[in-house]
N, C-alpha and C positions, 0 to 999 in steps of 0.2 A: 622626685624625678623618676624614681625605678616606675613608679604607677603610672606616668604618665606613657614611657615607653612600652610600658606593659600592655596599657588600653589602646594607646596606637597599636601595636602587634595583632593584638587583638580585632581590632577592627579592620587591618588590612588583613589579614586571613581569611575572616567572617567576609567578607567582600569577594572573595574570588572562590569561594564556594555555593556564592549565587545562581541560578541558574537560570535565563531568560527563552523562552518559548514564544514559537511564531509559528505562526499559522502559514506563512509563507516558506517556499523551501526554494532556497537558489542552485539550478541545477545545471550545471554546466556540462553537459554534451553535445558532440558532434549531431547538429542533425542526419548526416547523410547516413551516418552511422544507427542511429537510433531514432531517427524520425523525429517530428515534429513532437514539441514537450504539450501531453495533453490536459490543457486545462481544465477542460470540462470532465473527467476521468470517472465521478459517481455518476452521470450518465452513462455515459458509457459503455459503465460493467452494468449498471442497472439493464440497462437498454438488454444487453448480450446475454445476463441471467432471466429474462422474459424466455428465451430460444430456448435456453440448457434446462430450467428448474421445472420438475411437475406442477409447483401451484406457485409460481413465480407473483401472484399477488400478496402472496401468506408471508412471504419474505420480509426478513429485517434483517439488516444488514449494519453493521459495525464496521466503521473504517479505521482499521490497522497504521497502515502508513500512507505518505504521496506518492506519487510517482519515483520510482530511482533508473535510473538506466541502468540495466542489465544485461544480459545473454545466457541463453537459458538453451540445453538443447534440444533439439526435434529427433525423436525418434523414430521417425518415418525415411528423413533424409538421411540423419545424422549430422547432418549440420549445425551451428549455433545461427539460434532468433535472436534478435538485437531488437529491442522496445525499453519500456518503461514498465516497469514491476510494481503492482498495485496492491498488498497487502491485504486482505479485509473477513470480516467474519459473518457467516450468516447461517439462520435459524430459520429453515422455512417447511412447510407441513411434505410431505414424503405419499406416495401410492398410498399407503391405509388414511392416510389422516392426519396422523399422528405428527407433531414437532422433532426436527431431528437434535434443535438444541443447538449450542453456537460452535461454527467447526470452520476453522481456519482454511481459507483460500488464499488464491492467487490470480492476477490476471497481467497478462502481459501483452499490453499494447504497442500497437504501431498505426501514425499515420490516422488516429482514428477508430482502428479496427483493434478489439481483442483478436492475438492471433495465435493463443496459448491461454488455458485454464492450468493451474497448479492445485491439486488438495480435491480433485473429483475423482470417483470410480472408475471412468472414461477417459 
């Protein structure tokens, strides 16, 4: 009997130290607040690292996270941006040539538009 409730214990333990991963993320914020949730998000950044990167072909990019709603502040206003915060890393060739290697960024969308870069010199 002791075995029995032993292996029952056992397996409901083992049971809730599973951990289930999706590819989907359910995000619940206000749009007016944070804009439209952007689906299409690796275009994008893709799309808005063509404008920023010196050899924006050379680029590989590694996605970090999905979208999280955020606010993040402007230092221009000083205001807080309100978007979606996009995680991600990229390695792409620099003015000599050369590979800069994988270096964590950020993009922070609204409405569509990156309206904040996180992790650039600029």
């Amino acid at each position: 009997m002791r075995t029995v409730a032993l292996a029952l214990l056992i397996a409901f333990v083992a049971s809730g130290c599973l951990v289930a991963e999706t590819t989907e993320v359910d995000v619940i914020a206000d749009p007016v607040v944070y804009g439209d949730y952007p689906k299409n998000y690796q275009e994008i950044i893709t799309n808005w690292l063509a404008t920023v990167l010196v050899d924006a072909p050379s680029a590989k990019i590694e996605w970090v996270s999905p979208p999280k709603p955020t606010a993040l502040p402007d230092k221009k206003s000083g205001k807080q941006l309100f978007g979606y915060l996009v995680e991600f890393k990229v390695n792409s060739r620099n003015r000599f040539g050369a590979f800069t290697g994988m270096q964590k960024h950020g993009a922070l969308i609204r409405d569509g538009n990156v309206i904040k870069g996180t992790g650039f010199g600029f």
